[in-house]
Biopython code that builds the backbone (N, CA, C, O; Angstrom):
import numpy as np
from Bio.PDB.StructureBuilder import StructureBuilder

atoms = [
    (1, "UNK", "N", (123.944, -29.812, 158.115)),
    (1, "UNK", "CA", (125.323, -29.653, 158.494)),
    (1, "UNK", "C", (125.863, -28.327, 157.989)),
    (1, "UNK", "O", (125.658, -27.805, 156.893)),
    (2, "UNK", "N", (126.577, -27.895, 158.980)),
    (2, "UNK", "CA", (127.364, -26.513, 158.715)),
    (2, "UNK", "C", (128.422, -26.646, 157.641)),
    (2, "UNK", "O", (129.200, -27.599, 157.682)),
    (3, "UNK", "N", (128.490, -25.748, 156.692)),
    (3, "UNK", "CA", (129.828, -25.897, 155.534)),
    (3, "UNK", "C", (130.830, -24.865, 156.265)),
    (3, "UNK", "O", (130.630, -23.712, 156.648)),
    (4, "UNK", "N", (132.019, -25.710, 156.326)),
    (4, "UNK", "CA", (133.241, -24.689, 156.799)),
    (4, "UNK", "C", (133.575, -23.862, 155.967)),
    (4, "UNK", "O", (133.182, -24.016, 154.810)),
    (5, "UNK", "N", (134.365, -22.787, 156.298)),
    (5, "UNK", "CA", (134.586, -21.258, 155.251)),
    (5, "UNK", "C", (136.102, -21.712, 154.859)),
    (5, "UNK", "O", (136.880, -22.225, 155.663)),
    (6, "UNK", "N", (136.339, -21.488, 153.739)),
    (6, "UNK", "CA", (137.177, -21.845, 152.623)),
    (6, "UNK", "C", (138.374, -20.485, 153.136)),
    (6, "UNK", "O", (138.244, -19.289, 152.876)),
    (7, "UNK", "N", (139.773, -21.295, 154.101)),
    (7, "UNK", "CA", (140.665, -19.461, 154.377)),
    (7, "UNK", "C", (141.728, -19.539, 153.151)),
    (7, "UNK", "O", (142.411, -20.551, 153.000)),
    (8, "UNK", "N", (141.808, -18.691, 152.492)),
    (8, "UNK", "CA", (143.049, -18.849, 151.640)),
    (8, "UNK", "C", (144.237, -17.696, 151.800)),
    (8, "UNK", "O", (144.383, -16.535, 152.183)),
    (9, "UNK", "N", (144.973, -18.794, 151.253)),
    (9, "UNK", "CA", (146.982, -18.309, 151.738)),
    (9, "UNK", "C", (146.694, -16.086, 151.288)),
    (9, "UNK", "O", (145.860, -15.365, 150.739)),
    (10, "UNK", "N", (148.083, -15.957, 152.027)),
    (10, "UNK", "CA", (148.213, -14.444, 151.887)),
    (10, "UNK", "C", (148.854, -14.811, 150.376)),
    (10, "UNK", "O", (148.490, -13.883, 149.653)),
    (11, "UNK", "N", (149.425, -15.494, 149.806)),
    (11, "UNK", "CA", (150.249, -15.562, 148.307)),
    (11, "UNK", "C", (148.751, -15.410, 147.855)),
    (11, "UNK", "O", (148.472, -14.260, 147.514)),
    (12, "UNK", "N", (147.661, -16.382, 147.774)),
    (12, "UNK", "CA", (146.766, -16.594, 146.915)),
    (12, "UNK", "C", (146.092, -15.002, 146.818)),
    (12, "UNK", "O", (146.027, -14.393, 145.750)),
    (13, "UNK", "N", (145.696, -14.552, 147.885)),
    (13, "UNK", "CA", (145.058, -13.194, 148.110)),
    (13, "UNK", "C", (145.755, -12.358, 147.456)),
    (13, "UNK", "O", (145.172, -11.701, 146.593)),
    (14, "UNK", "N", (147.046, -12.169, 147.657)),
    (14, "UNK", "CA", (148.064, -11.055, 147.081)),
    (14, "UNK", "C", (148.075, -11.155, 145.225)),
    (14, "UNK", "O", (148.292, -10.222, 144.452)),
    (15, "UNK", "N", (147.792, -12.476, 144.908)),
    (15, "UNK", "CA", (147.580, -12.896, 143.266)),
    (15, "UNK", "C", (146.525, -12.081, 142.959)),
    (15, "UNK", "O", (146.632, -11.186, 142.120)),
    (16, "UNK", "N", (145.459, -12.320, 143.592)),
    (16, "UNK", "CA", (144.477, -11.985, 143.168)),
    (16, "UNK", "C", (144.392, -10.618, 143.025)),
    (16, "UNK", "O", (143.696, -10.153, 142.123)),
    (17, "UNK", "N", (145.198, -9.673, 144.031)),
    (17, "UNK", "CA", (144.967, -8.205, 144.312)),
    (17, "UNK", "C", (145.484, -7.200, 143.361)),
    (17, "UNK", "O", (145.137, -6.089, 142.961)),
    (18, "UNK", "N", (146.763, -8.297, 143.092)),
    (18, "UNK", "CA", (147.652, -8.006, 142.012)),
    (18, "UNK", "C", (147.137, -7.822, 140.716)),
    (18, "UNK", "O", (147.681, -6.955, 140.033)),
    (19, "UNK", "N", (145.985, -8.605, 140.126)),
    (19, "UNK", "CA", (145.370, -9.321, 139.112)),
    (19, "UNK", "C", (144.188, -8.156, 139.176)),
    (19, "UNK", "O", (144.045, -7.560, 138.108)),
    (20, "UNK", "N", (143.441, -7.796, 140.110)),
    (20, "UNK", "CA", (142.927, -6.607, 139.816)),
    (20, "UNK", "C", (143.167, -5.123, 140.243)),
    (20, "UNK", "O", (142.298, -4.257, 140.348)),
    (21, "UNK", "N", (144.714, -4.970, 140.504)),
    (21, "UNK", "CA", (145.454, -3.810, 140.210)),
    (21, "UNK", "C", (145.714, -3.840, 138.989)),
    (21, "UNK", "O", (145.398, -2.799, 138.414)),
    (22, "UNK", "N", (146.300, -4.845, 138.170)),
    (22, "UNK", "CA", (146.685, -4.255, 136.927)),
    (22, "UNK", "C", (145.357, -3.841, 135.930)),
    (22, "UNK", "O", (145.755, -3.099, 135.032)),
    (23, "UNK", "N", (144.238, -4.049, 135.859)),
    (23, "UNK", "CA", (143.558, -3.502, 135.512)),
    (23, "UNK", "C", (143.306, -4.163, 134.034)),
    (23, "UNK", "O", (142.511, -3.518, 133.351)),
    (24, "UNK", "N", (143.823, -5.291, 133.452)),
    (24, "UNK", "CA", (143.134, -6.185, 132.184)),
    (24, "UNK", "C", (142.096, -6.456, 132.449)),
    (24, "UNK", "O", (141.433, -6.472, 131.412)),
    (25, "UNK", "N", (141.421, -6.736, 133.422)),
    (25, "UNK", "CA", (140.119, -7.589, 133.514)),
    (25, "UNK", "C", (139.413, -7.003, 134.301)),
    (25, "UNK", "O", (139.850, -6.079, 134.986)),
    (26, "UNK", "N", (137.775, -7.563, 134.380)),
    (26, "UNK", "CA", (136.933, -6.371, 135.326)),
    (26, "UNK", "C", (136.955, -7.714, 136.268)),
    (26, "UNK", "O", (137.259, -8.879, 136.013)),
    (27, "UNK", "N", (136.385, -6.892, 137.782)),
    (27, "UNK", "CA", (136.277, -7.849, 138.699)),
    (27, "UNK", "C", (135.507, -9.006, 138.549)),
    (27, "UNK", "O", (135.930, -9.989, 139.158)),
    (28, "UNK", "N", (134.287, -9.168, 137.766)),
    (28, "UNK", "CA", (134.001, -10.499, 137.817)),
    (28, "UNK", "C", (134.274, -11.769, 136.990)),
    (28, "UNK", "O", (134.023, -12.973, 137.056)),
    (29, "UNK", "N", (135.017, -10.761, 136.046)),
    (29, "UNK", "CA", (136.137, -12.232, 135.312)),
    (29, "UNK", "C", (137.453, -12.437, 136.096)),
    (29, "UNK", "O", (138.276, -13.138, 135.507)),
    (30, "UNK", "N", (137.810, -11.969, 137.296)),
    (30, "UNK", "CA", (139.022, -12.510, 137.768)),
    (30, "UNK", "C", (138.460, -12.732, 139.223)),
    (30, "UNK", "O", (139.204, -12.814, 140.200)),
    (31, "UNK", "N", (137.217, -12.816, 139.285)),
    (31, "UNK", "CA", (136.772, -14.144, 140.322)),
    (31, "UNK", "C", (135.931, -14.824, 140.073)),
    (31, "UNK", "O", (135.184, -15.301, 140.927)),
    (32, "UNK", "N", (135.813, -15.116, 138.397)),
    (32, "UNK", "CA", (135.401, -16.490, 137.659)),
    (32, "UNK", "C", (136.997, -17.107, 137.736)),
    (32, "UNK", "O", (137.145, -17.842, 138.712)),
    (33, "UNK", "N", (138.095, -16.959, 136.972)),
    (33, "UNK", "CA", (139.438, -16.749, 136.912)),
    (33, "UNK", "C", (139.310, -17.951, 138.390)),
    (33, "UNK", "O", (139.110, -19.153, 138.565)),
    (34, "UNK", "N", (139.528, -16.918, 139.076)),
    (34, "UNK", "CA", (140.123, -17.991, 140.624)),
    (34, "UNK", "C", (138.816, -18.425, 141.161)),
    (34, "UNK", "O", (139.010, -19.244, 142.060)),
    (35, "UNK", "N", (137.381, -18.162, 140.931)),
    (35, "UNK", "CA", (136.776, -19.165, 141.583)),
    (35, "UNK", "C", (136.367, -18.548, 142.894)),
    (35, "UNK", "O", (136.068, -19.279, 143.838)),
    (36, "UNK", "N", (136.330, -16.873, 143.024)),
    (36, "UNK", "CA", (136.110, -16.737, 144.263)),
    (36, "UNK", "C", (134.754, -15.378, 143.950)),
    (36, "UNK", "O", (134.436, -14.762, 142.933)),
    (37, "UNK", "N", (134.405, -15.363, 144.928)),
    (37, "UNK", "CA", (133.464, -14.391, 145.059)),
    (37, "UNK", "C", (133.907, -12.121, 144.284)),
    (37, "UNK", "O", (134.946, -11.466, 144.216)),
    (38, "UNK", "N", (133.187, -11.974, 144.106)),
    (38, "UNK", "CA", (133.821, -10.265, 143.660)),
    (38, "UNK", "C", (134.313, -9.822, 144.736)),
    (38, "UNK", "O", (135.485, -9.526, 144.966)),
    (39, "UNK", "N", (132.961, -9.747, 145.748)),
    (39, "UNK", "CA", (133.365, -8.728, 146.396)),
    (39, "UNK", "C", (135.045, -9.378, 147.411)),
    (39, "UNK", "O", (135.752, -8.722, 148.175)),
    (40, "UNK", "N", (135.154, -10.509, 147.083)),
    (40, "UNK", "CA", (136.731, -10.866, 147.983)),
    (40, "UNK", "C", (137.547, -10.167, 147.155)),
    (40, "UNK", "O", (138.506, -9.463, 147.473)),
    (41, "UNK", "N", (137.041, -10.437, 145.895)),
    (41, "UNK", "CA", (138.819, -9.000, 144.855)),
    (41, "UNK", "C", (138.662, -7.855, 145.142)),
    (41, "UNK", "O", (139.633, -7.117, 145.310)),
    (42, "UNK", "N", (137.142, -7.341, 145.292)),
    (42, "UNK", "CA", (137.595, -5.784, 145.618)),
    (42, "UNK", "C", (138.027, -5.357, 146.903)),
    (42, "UNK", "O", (138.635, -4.308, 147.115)),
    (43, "UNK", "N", (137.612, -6.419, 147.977)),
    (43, "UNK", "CA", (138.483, -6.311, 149.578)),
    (43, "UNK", "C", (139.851, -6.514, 149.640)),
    (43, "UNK", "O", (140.577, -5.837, 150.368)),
    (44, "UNK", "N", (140.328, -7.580, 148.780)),
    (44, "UNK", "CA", (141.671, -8.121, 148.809)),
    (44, "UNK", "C", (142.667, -6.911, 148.129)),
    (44, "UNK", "O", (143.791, -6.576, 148.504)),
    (45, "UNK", "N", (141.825, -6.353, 146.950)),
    (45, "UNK", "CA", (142.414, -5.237, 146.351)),
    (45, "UNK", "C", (142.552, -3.587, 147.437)),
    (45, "UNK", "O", (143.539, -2.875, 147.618)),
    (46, "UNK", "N", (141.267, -3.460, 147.922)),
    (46, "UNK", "CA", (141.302, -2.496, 149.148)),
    (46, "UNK", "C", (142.421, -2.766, 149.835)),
    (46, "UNK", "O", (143.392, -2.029, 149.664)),
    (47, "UNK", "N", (142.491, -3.743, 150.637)),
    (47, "UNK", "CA", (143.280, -3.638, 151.762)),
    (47, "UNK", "C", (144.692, -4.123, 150.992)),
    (47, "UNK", "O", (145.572, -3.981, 151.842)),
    (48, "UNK", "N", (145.198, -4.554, 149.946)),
    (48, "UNK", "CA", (146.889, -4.034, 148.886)),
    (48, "UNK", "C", (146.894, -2.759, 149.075)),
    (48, "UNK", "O", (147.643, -2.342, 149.958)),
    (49, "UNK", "N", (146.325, -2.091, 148.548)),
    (49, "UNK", "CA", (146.174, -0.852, 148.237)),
    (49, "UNK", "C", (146.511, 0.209, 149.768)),
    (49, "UNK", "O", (147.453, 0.979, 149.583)),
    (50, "UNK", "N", (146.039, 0.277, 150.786)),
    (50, "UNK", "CA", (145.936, 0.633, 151.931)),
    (50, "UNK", "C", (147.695, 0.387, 152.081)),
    (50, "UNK", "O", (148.648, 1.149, 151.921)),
    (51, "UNK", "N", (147.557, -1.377, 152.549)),
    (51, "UNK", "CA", (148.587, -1.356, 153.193)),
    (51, "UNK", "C", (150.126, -1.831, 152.718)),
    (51, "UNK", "O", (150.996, -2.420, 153.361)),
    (52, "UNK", "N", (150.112, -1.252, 151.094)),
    (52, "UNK", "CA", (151.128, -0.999, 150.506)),
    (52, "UNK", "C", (152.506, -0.041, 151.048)),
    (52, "UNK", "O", (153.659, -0.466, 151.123)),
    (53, "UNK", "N", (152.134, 1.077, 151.328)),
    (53, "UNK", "CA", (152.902, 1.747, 151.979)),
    (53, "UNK", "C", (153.954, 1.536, 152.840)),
    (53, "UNK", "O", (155.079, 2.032, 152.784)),
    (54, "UNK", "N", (153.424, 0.627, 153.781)),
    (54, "UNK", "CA", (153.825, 0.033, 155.286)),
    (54, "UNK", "C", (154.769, -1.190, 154.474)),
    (54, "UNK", "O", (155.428, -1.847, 155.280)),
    (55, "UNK", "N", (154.881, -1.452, 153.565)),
    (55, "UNK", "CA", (155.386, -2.531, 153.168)),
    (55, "UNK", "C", (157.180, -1.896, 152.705)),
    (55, "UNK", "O", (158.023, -2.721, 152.352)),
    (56, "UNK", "N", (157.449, -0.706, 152.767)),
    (56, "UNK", "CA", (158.194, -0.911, 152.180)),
    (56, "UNK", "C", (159.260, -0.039, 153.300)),
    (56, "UNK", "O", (160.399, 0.396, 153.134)),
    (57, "UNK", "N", (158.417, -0.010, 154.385)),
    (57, "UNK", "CA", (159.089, 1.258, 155.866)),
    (57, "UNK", "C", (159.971, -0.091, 156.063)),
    (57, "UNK", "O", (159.824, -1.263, 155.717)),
    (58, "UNK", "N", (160.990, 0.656, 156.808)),
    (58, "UNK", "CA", (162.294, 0.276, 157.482)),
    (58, "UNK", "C", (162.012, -0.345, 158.950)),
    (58, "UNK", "O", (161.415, 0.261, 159.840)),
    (59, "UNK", "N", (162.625, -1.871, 159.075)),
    (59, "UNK", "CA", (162.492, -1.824, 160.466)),
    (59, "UNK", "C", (161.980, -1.464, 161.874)),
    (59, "UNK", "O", (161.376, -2.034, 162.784)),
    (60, "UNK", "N", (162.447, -0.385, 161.652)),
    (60, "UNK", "CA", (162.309, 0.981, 162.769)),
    (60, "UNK", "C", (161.029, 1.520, 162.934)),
    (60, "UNK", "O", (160.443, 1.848, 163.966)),
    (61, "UNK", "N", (160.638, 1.567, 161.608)),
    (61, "UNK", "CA", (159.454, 2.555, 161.568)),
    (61, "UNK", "C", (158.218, 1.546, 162.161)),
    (61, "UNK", "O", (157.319, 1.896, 162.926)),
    (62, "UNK", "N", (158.517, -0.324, 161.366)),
    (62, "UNK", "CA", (157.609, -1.110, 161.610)),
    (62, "UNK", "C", (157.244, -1.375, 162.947)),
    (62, "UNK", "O", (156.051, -1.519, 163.213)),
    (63, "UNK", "N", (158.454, -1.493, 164.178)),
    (63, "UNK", "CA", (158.445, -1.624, 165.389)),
    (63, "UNK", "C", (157.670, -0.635, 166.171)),
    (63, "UNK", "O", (156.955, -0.954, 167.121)),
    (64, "UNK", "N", (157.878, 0.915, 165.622)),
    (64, "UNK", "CA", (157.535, 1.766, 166.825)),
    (64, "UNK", "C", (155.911, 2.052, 166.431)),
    (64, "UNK", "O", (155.119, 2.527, 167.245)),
    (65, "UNK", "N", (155.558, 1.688, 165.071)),
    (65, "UNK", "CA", (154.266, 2.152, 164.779)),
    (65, "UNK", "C", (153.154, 1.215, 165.992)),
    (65, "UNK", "O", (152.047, 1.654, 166.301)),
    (66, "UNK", "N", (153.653, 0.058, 166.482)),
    (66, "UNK", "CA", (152.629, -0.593, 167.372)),
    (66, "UNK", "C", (151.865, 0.035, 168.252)),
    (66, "UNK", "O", (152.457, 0.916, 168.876)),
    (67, "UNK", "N", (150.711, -0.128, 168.520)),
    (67, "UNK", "CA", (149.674, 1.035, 169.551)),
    (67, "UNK", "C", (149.941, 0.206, 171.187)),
    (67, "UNK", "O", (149.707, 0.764, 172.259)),
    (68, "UNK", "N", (150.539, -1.397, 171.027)),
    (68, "UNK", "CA", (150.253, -2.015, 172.394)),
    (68, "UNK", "C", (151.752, -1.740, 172.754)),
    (68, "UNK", "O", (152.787, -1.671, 172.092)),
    (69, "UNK", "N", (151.326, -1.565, 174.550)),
    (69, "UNK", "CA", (152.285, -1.022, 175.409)),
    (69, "UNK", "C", (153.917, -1.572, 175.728)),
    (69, "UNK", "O", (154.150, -2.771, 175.577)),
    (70, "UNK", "N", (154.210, -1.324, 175.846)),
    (70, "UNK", "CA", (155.783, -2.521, 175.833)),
    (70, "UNK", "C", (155.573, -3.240, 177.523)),
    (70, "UNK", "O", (154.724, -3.009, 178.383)),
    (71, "UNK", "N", (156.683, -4.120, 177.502)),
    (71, "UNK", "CA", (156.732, -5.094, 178.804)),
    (71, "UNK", "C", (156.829, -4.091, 180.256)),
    (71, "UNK", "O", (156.215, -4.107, 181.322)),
    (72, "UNK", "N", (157.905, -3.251, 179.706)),
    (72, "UNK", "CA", (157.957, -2.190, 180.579)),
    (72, "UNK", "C", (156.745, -1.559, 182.034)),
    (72, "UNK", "O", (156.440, -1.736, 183.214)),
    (73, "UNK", "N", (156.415, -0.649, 180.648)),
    (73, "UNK", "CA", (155.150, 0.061, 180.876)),
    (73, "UNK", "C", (153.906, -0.675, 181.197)),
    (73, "UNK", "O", (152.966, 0.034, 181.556)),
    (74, "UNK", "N", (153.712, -1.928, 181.142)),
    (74, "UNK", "CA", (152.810, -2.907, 182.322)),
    (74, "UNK", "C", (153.328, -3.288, 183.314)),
    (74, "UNK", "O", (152.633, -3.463, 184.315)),
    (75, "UNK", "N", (154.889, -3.565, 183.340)),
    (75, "UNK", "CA", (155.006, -4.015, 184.834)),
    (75, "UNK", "C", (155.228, -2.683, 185.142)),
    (75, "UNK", "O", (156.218, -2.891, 185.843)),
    (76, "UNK", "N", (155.090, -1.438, 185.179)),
    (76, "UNK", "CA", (154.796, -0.530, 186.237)),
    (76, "UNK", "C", (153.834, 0.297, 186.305)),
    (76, "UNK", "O", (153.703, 1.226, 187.101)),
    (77, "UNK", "N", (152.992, -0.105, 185.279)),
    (77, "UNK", "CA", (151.181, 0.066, 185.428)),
    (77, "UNK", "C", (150.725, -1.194, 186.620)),
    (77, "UNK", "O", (149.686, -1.024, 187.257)),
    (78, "UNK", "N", (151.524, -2.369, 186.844)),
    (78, "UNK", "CA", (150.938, -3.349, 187.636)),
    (78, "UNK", "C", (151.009, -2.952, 188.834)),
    (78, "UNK", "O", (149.989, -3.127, 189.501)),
    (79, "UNK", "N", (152.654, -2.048, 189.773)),
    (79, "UNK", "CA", (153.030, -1.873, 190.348)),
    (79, "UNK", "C", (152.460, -0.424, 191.220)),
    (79, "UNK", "O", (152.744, -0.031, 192.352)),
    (80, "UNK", "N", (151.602, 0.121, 190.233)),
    (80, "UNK", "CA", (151.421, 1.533, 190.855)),
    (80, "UNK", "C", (150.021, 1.097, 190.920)),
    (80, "UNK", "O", (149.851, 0.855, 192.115)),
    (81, "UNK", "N", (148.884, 0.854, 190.275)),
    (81, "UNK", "CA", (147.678, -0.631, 190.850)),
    (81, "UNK", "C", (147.965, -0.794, 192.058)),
    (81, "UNK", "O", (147.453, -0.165, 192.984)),
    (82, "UNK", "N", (149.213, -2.063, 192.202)),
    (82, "UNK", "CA", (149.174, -2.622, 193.135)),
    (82, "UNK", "C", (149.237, -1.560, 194.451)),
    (82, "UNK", "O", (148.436, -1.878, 195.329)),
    (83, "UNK", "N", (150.159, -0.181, 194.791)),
    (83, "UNK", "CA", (150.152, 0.271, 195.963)),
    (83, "UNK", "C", (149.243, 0.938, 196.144)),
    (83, "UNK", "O", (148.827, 1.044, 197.297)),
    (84, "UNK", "N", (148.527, 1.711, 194.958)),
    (84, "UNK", "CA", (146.834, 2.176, 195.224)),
    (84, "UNK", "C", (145.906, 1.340, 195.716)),
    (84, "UNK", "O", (144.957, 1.653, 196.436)),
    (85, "UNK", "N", (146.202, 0.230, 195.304)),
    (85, "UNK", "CA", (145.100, -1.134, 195.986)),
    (85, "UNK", "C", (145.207, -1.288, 197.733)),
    (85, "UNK", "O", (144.279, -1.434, 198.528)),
    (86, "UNK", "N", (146.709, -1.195, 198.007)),
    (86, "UNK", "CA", (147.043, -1.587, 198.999)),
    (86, "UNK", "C", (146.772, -0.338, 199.718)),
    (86, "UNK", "O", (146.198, -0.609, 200.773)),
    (87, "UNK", "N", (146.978, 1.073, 199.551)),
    (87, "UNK", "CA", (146.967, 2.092, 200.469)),
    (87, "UNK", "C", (145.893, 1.790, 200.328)),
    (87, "UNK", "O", (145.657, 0.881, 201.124)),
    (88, "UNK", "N", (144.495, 2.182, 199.374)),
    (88, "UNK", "CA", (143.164, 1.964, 200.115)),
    (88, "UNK", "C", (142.331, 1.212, 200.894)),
    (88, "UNK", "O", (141.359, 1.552, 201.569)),
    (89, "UNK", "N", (143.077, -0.353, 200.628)),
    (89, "UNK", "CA", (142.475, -1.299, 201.516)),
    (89, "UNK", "C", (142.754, -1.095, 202.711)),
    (89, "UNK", "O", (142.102, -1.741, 203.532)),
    (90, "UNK", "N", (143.948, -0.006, 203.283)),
    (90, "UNK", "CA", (144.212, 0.064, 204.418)),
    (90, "UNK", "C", (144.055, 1.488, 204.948)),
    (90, "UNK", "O", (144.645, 1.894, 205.949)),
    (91, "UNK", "N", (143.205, 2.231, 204.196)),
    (91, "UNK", "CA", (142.140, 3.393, 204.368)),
    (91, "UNK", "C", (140.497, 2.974, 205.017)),
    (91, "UNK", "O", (139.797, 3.461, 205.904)),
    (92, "UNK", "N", (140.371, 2.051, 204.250)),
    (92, "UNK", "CA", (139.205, 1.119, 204.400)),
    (92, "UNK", "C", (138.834, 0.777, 205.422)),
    (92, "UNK", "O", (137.753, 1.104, 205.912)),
    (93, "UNK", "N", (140.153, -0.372, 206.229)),
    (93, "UNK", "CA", (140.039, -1.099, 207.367)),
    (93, "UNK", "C", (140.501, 0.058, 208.249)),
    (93, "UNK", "O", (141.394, -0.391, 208.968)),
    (94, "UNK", "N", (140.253, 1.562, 208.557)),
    (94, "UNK", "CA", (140.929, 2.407, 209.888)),
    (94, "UNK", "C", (139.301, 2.731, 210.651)),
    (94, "UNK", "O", (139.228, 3.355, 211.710)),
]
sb = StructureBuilder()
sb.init_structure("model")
sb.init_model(0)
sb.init_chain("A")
sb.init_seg("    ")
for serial, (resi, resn, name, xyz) in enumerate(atoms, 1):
    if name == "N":
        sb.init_residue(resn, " ", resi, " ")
    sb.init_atom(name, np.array(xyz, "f"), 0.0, 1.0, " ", f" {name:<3s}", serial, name[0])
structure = sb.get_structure()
């Protein structure tokens, strides 16, 4: 039988990241501590670290940083598709 993978909370992760930012303990006493593997503190600690920054931007900044397209800009990516589809199918059939 397959063992399911153990997901734990963003609080629990953020403890932990916290716990080896401050720098009392080396990584494998603070995942004896919680019971979890090293290399999850030094990932959990990586990615604090990274995406600290972003944590503290305004609104504004959080909204526009998205890479996916707005509602907009697909329905008239659908629309200009659609009459290229249609003029050629009727290039096609002459």
């Amino acid at each position: 039988m397959s063992k399911k993978r153990k997901q734990y909370s963003a609080s629990f992760k953020s403890k932990v990241a916290l716990a080896a930012i401050k720098g009392d303990q080396t990584t494998s006493e603070i995942a004896a501590r919680f019971q979890i593997h090293p290399t999850m503190v030094s990932t959990w600690k990586r990615e604090l670290l990274e995406n600290a920054p972003g944590l503290f931007e305004g609104k504004k900044k959080a909204g526009k940083q998205s890479d996916e397209p707005s509602t907009d800009e697909l329905y008239r990516e659908i629309g200009r598709l659609t009459v290229e589809r249609d003029f050629l199918s009727r290039k096609l059939d002459q």
